[in-house]
ZAMARGU-4260 file (C-alpha; in steps of 0.2 Angstrom, whole numbers, plus 5000, padded with zeros to 4 digits):
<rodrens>
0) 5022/4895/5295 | 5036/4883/5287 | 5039/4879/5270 | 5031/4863/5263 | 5045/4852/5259
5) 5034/4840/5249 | 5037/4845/5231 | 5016/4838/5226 | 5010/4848/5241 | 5021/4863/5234
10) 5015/4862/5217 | 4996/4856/5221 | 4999/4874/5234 | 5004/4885/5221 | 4991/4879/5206
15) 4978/4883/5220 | 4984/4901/5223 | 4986/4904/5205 | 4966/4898/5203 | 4961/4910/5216
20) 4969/4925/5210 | 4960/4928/5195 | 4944/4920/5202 | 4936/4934/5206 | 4937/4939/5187
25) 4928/4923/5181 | 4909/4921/5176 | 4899/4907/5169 | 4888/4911/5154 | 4869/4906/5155
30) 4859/4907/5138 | 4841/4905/5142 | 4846/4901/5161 | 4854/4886/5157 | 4875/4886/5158
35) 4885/4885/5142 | 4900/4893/5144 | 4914/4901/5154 | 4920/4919/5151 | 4932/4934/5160
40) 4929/4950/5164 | 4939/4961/5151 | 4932/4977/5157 | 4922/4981/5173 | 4905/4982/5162
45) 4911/4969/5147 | 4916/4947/5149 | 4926/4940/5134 | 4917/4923/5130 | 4920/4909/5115
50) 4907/4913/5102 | 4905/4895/5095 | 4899/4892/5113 | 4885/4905/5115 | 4870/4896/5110
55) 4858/4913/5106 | 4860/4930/5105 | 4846/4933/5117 | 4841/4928/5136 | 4861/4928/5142
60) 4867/4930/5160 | 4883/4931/5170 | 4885/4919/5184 | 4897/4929/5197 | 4909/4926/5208
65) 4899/4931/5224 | 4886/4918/5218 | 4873/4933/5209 | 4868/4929/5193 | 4865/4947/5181
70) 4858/4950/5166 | 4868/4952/5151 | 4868/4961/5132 | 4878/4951/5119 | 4887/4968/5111
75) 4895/4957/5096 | 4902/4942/5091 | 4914/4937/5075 | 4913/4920/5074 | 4930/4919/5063
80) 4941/4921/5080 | 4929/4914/5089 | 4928/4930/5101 | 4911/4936/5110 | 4910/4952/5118
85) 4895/4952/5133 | 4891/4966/5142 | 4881/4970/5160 | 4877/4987/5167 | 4884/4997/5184
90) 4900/4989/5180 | 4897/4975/5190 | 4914/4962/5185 | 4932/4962/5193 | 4944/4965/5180
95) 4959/4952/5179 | 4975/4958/5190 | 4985/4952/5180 | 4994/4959/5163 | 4994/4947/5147
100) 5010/4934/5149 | 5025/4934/5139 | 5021/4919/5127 | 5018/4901/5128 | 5032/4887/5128
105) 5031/4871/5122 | 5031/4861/5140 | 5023/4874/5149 | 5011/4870/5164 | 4995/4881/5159
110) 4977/4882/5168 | 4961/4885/5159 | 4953/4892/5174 | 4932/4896/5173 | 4915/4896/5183
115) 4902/4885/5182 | 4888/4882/5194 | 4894/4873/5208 | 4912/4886/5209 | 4925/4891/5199
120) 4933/4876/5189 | 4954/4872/5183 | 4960/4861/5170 | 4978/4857/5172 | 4990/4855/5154
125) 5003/4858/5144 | 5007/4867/5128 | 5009/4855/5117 | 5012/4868/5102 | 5018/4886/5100
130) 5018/4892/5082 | 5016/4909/5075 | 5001/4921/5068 | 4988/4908/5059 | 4971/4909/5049
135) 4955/4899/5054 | 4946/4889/5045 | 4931/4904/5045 | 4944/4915/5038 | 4950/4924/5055
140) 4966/4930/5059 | 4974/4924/5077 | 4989/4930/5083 | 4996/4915/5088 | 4995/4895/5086
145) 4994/4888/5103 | 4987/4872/5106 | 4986/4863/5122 | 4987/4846/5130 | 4973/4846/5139
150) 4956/4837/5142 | 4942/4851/5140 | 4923/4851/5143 | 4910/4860/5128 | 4903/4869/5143
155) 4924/4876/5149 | 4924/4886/5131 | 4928/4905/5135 | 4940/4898/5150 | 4954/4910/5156
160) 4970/4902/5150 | 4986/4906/5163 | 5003/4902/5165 | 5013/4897/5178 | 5014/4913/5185
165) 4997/4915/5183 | 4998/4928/5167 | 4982/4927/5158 | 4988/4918/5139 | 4971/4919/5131
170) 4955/4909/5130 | 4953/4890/5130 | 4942/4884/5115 | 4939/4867/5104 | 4946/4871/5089
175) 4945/4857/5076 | 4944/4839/5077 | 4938/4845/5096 | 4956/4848/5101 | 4958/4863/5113
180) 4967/4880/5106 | 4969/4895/5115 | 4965/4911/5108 | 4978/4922/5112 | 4973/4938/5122
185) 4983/4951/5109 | 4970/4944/5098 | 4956/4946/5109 | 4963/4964/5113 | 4963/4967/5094
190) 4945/4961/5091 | 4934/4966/5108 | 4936/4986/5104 | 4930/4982/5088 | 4915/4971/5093
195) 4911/4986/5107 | 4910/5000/5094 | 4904/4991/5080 | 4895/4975/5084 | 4905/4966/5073
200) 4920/4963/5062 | 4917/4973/5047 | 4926/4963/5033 | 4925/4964/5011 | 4911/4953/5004
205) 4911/4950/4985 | 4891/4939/4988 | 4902/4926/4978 | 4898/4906/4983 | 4914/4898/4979
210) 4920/4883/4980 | 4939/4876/4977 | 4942/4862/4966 | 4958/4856/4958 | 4958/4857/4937
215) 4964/4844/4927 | 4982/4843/4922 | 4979/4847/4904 | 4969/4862/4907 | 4982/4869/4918
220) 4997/4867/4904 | 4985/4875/4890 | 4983/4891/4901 | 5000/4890/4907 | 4996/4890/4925
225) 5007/4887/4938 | 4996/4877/4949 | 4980/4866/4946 | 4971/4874/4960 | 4956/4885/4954
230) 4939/4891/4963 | 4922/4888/4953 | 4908/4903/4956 | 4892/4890/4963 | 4880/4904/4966
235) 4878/4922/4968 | 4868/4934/4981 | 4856/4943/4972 | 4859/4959/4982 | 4879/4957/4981
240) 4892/4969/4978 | 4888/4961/4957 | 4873/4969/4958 | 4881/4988/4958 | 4883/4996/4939
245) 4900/4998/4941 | 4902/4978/4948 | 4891/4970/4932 | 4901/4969/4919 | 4917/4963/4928
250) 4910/4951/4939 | 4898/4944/4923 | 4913/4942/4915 | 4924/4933/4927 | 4908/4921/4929
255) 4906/4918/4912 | 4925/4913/4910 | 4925/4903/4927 | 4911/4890/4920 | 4917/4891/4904
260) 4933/4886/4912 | 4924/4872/4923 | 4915/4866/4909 | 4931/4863/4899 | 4940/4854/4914
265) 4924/4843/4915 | 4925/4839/4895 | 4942/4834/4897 | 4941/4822/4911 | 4927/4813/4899
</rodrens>
């Protein structure tokens, strides 16, 4: 068979071939038998899917490659990297081939690569940014900023990123303002063992509602602080960590002095 010498049909020939090798990997998620998302096999019994896009925690199936759909367990979720672990029995999925690429470049041709009903879908893009370790808005630690050029369906969340040599870069989700973001697979690697063994992220809570709020000039030179940024104390869970003996008096206190504080930055302003 010869070469193709036109450059398209070469390109449009090799996007192709990079879709179909990891397309045996790909299932579409079903909550209450109605399609919601894409997802990739990470194990042979376990799909990676984007948590923001899986509806329920109940009723979930896998659409397959070979055109089966199975029933499906949600093992954990930790909405704050926007990671979902989904699990099936008899191990079932085709793991991905292919090891985790090297990094994205700023240029670089990607494909968000998933399964809905009719087939296994591809957006074509770029990375349009590729910045280091970040923190989401929910307070989760992702490995790396990348954020692509690229025109992406709710229902193509929990795609199967992959570069031009069809190394797997993460999963495609809407990030804000609805603007697609990849989820790097060291972070996904990080959080799925965790989600398996525990169900969840296990992070510090204080039972604090806070909200941040910027104090009057005036109050920040009498206290000598070095910036007017402060966080007022709105409500408190009733069965916090406060509520512990060893928790009252410092926490009482520190609410005491944080409305006393908002109460003087409010007389001030008057």
């Amino acid at each position: 068979m010869t070469e193709p010498t036109n450059p398209l049909l070469a390109l449009s020939d090799a996007l192709s071939g990079l879709v179909e090798s990891v397309a045996n990997g790909l299932v579409g998620v079903l909550s209450h038998g109605r399609l919601v998302a894409s997802g990739f096999a990470w194990k042979a019994d376990a799909a990676i899917t984007a948590c923001d896009a899986l509806e329920a925690d109940d009723e979930i199936s896998l659409l397959l490659a070979d055109g089966r759909t199975l029933a499906a367990t949600l093992t954990g979720r930790d909405p704050s990297t926007d990671v979902a672990l989904i699990s099936v029995r008899n191990g079932a999925l085709v793991s991905l081939p292919s090891p985790a690429g090297k990094g994205a470049r700023v240029g670089g041709l990607v494909l968000a690569v998933g399964r809905g009903r009719e087939g296994v879908t591809a957006n074509l893009g770029v990375v349009s940014t590729a910045g280091g370790p970040w923190q989401s808005l929910r307070g989760g630690s992702i490995d790396g900023l990348i954020r692509l050029d690229m025109r992406l369906e709710p229902r193509r969340e929990g795609a199967l990123v992959i570069d031009a040599e069809g190394a797997p870069l993460g999963m495609a989700v809407l990030g804000p303002r609805r603007r697609p973001l990849v989820i790097p697979m060291a972070t996904i690697e990080r959080i799925a063992p965790r989600l398996l063994a525990d169900g969840r992220i296990r992070r510090g809570y204080l039972g604090l509602g806070l909200q941040s709020l910027r104090l009057d000039e005036a109050l920040a030179q009498a206290h000598a602080l070095p910036s007017r940024r402060g966080i007022m104390v709105v409500s408190l869970d009733p069965n916090g960590p406060h509520a512990l003996p060893a928790c009252m008096s410092v926490t009482s206190s520190s609410v005491s002095t944080a409305r006393r504080s908002v109460a003087c930055a409010a007389s001030l302003r008057d």
